[in-house]
C-alpha positions in Angstrom: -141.1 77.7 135.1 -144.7 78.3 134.9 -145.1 76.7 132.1 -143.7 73.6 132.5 -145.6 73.6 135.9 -148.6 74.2 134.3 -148.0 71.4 131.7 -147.5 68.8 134.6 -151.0 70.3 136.4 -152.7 69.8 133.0 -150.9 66.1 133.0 -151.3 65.0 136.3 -154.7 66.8 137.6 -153.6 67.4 141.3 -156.7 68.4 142.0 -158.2 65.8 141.0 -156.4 63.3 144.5 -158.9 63.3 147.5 -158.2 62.2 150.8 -159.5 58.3 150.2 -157.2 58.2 147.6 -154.4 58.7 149.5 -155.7 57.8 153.5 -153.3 55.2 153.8 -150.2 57.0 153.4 -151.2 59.5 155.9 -151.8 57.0 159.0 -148.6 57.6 160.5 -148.5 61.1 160.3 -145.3 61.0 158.3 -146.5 64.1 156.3 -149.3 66.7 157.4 -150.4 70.2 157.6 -150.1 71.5 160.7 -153.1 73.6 162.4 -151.1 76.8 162.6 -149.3 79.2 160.8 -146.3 80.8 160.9 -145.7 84.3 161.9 -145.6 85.5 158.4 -149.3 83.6 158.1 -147.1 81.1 155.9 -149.1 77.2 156.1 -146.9 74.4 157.4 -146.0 70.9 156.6 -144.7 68.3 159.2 -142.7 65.7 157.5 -141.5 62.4 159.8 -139.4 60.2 157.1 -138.6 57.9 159.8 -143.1 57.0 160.1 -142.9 56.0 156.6 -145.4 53.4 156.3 -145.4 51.9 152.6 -143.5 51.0 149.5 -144.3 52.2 146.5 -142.8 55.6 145.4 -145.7 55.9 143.3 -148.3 56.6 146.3 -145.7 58.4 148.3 -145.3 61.1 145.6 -149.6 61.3 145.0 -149.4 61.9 148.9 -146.9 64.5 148.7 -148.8 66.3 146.2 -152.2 66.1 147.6 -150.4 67.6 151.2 -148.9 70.3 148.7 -152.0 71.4 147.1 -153.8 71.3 150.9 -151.2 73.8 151.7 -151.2 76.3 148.9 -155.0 75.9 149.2 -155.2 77.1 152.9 -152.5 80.1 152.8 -153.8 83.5 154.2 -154.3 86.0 151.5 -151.6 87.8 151.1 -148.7 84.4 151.2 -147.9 82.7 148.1 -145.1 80.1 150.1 -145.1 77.8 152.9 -142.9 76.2 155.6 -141.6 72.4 155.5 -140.6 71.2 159.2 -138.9 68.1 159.3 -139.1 66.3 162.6 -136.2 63.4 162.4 -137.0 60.8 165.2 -136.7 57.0 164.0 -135.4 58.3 160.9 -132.6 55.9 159.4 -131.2 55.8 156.3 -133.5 53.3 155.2 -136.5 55.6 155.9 -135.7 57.3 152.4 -135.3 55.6 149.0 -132.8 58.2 147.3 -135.3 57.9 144.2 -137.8 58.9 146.0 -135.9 61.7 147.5 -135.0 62.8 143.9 -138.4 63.0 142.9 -139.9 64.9 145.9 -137.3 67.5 144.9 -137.9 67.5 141.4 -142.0 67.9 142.8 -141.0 71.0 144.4 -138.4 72.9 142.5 -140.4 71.9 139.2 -143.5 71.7 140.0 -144.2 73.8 142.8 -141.9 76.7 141.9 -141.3 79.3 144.4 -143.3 77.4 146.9 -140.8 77.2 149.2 -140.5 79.4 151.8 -138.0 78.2 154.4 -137.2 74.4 155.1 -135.9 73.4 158.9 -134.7 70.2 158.9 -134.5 69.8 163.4 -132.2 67.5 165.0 -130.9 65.2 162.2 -128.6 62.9 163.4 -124.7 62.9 162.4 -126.0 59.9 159.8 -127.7 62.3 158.0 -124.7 64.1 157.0 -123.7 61.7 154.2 -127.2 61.4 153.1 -127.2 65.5 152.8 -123.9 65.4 150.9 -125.3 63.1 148.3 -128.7 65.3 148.4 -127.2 68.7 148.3 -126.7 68.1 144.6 -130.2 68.2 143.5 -131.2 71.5 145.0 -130.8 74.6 143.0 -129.4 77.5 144.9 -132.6 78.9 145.8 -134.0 75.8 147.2 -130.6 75.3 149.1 -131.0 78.8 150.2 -133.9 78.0 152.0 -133.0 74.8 153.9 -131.9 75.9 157.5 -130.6 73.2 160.4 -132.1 73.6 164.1 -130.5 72.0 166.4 -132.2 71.4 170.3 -129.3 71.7 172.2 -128.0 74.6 170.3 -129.6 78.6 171.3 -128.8 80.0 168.2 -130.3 77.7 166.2 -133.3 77.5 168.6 -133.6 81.4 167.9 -134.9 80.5 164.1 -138.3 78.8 166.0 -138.8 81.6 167.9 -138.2 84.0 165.3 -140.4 81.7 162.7 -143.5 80.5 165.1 -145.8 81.3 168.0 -144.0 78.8 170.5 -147.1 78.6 172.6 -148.6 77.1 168.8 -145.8 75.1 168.2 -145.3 71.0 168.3 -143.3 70.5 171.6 -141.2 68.3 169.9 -139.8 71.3 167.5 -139.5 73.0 170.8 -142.6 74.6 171.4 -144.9 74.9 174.2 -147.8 72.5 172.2 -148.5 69.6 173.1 -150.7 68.0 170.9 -150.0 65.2 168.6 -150.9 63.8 165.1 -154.2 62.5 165.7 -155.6 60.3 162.0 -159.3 60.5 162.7 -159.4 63.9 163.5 -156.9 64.9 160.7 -159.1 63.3 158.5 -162.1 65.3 158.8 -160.0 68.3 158.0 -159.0 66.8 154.9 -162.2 66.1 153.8 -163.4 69.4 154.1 -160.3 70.8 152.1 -161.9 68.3 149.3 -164.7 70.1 149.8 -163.7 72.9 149.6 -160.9 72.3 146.7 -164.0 70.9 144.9 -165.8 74.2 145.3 -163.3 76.3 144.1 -162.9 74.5 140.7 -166.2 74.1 140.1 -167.1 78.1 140.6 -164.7 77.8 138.0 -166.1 75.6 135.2 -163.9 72.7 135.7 -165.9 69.5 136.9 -163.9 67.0 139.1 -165.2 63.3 137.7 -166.7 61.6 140.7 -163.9 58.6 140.8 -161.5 61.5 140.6 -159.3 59.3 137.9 -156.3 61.1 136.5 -156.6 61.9 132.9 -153.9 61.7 130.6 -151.6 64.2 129.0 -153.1 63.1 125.6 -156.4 63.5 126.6 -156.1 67.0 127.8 -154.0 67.8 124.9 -157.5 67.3 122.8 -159.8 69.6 124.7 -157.8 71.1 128.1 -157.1 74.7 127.0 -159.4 76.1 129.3 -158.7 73.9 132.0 -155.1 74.9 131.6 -155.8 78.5 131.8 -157.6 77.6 135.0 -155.0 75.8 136.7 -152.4 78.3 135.9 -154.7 80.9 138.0 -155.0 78.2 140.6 -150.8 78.0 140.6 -150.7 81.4 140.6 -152.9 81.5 143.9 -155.6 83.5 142.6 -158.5 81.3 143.0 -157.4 78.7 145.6 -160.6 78.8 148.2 -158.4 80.8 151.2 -157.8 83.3 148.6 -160.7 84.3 149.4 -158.0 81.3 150.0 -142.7 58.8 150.2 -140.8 58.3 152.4 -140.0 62.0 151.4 -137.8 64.1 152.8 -136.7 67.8 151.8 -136.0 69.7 149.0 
């Protein structure tokens, strides 16, 4: 599993996305880290599949990845996984191409091994039932593991967001006391100081992000990438990610 996740680093150069690259896809606040932890210090990402605000599968993925490596970056020293929270409102059908669904599990499970720490999907409607049944399928069993269903108007469910998070942290619309809301400009500057800081991290490392921060093909880092490699498998493995001193997709 490493490997192969480092292969797809080497291929892809996550790292590499900044936030101008992907701004657009984050105006709706369809995906983004929130600014709290859970109890267990674990970083977590809102996803709202019914704010999905383009087309192409492409750029929804390249967001999805650049939200992912934001997380991993900002985990507290001593957590290696994070928390997906799923907020359903507006979400229809429509709101998630099952390719693109397919790929944003294969992101995770492949890419992102043991990433994933729990995933609450909260208040889906009864529609979503078919769409889980044809979903279900793609998850391994440790991925499915993880997925748990929260339900407003049902206590014991509601006990998982009390055991998880702070409620007084918390979104109100996950049921916590929190009443803030996605807000772009300001979510913006925080993600341009991640780039910063992303930047930073690689660099004290002897890996220079180009300026254009162009993905560079497989082939090309198959002629001169071994280092690089090595470095991004230290970066997977949490190591040097800066807290250690660091579309339309829905839920694997």
């Amino acid at each position: 599993m490493m490997k192969s996740a480092v292969k797809w680093r080497v291929s892809y150069m996550p790292q590499k996305i900044n936030w101008d690259d992907v701004a657009h896809e984050a105006e709706t606040g369809k995906i983004y880290r929130a600014d709290y932890k859970d109890k267990h210090g674990r970083t977590v990402l809102v996803l709202r599949p019914g704010l999905e605000n383009t087309t192409s599968g492409k750029g929804q993925i390249k967001y999805l990845v650049y939200c992912l490596e934001k997380a991993i970056m900002n985990l507290t020293e001593d957590q290696e996984k994070m928390v997906w929270l799923t907020d359903f409102q507006s979400w229809t059908l429509g709101s998630t191409p099952l390719k693109v669904t397919r790929e944003t599990v294969n992101v995770l499970q492949d890419c992102y091994p043991e990433r994933l720490g729990l995933a609450i999907l909260y208040n889906p409607p009864r529609i979503f039932e078919s769409f889980w049944k044809i979903v279900k399928p793609f998850l391994d069993h440790e991925t499915y593991k993880k997925v748990k269903f929260v339900y407003s108007s049902d206590k014991e469910s509601q006990k998982i967001m009390a055991d998880v998070f702070d409620l007084d942290k918390l979104d109100s619309a996950f049921g916590g006391r929190n009443p803030a809301t996605f807000e772009y400009n300001s979510y913006a500057e925080r993600m341009r100081a991640d780039d910063i800081k992303m930047g930073s991290s690689f660099k004290s490392n002897g890996i220079t992000l180009p300026q254009d921060h162009s993905h560079v093909s497989a082939d090309k880092e198959a002629n001169g990438g071994g280092s690089d490699a090595s470095s991004e498998a230290s970066f997977y493995s949490g190591t040097d990610s800066p807290n250690h001193e660091e579309g339309g997709s829905i839920l694997a």
